[in-house]
C-alpha positions in Angstrom: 64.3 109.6 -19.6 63.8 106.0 -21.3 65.3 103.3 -19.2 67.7 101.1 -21.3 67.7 98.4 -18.6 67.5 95.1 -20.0 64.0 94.6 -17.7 62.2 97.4 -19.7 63.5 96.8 -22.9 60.6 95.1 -25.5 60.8 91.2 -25.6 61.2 90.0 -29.6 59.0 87.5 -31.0 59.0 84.2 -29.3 61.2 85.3 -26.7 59.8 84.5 -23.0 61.5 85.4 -20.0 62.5 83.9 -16.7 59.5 85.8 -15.0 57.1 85.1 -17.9 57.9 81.2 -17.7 57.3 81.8 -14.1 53.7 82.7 -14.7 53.0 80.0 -17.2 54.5 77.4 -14.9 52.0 77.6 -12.2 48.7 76.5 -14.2 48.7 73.0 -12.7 49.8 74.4 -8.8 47.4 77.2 -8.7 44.7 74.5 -9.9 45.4 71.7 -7.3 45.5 74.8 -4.6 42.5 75.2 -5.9 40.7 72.1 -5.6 41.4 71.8 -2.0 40.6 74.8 -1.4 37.3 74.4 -2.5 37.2 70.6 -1.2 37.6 72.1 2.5 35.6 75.3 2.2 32.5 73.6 1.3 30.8 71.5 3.6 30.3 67.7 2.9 26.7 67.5 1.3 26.1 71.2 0.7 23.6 71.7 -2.1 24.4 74.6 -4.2 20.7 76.5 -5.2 19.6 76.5 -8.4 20.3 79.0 -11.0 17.8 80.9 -12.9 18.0 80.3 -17.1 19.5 83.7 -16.9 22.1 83.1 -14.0 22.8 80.0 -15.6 23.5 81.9 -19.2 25.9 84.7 -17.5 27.8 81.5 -15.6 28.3 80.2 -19.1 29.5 83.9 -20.1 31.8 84.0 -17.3 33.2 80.3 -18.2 33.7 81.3 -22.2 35.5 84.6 -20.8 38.0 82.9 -18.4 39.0 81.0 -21.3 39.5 84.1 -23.7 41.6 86.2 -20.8 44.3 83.0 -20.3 44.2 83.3 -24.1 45.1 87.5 -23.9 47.4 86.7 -21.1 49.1 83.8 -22.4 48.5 83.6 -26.0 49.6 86.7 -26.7 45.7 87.9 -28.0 45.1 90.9 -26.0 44.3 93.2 -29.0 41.9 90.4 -29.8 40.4 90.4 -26.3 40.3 93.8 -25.5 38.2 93.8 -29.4 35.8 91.4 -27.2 35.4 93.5 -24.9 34.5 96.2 -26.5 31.9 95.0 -28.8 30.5 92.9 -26.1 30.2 95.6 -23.3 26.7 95.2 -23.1 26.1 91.6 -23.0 28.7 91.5 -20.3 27.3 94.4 -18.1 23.9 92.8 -18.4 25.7 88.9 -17.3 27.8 90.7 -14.3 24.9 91.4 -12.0 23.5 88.1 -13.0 26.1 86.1 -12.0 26.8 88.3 -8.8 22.8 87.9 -7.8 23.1 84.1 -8.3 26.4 83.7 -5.9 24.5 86.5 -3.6 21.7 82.9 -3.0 24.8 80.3 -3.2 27.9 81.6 -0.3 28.3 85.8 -1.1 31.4 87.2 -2.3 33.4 84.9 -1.0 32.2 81.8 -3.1 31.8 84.0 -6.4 35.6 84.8 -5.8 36.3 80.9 -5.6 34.2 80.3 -8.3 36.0 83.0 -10.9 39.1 81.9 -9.5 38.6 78.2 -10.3 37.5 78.8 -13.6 40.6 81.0 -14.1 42.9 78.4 -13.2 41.1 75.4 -15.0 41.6 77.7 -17.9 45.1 78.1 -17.1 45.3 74.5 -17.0 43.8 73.5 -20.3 46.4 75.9 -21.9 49.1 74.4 -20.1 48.3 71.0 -21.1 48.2 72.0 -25.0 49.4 75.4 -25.9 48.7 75.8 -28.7 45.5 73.8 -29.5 44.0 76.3 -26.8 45.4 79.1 -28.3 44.2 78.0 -32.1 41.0 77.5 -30.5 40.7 80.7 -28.4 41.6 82.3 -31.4 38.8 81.1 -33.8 36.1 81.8 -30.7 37.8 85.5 -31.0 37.3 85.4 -35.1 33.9 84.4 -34.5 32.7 86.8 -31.8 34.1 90.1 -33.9 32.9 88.6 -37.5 29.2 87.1 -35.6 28.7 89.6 -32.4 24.9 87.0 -31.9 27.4 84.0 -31.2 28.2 85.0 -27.5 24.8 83.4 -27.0 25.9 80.4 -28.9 29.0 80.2 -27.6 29.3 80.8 -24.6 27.3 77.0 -23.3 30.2 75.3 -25.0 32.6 76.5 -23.1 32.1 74.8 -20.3 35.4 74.6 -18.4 35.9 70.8 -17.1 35.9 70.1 -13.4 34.4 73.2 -12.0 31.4 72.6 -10.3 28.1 74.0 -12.1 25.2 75.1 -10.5 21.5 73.3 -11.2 19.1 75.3 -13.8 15.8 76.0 -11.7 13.2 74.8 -13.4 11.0 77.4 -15.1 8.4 79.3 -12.9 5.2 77.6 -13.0 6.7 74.1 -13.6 5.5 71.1 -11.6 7.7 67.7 -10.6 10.4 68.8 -12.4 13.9 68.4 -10.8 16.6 70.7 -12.4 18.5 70.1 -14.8 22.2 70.0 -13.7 24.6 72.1 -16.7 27.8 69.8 -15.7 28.3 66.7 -14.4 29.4 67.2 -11.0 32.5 66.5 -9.4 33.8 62.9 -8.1 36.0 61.4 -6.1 38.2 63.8 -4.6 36.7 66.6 -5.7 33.6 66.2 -5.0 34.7 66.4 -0.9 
């Protein structure tokens, strides 16, 4: 039986509904939540460990993928990211564990949860504050990753999200009197409590 109901019936083109400008709208709530969330879990002073080159590389995966699943969600790019996926399965398998071992060192589960879930909502918030210059650009970072499968590598340390709070590369094994090298500034003001 195919329900006729005006809730299951295909939206057209450039039609959003009530509960789809519901979703959009909370970008900038969700973010502020967010912050404080993260201001009071943390202690005042806590150093985050460093992250290995290769934890660092799968954070920068993680931050370039946040952006590109606010674009599927709310650009309307899902073929496009589902594409991503698919052709970069591996990469991504090999990042997951990587960024799972380095929040294993810096709070457990919980703070790798925060952490995907700041970056998801600083995405959100980027594409609330300029539709479609983050959609234009999430699309060409799309283009790029299916025409140029090697620019993941490239990519990815671009993308840096603003405002969420990066972890220090270790220096390399071996490496004497050098401190390491921070891959975002960090946090200020309110943020940074």
């Amino acid at each position: 039986m195919v329900c006729q109901s005006e809730e299951h019936m295909p939206m057209p083109k450039g039609h959003i509904s009530e509960s789809w400008r519901a979703i959009v709208a909370w970008p900038a709530l969700a973010l502020a939540a967010a912050v404080i969330a993260s201001a009071l879990a943390a202690p005042a002073g806590a150093a985050q460990p460093c992250a290995s080159s290769q934890e660092a590389d799968a954070i920068y995966v993680r931050h370039l993928q946040s952006r590109l699943v606010v674009a599927a969600l709310s650009c309307g790019q899902q073929e496009a990211y589902n594409a991503f996926v698919t052709r970069h399965k591996a990469d991504l398998g090999l990042h997951g564990p990587k960024l799972i071992a380095y929040f294993q060192r810096a709070g457990g589960a919980k703070a790798l949860n925060s952490f995907v879930t700041e970056l998801a909502n600083a995405a959100a918030a980027i594409r609330a504050a300029n539709p479609e210059a983050f959609c234009n650009q999430t699309w060409t970072m799309f283009w790029s990753l299916q025409q140029r499968p090697d620019d993941l590598r490239t990519l990815a340390p671009s993308q840096i999200i603003p405002g969420v709070t990066q972890p220090a590369v270790c220096p390399p094994p071996g490496a004497t009197g050098s401190a390491p090298t921070q891959t975002a500034a960090p946090k200020t003001g309110a943020a940074a409590r």
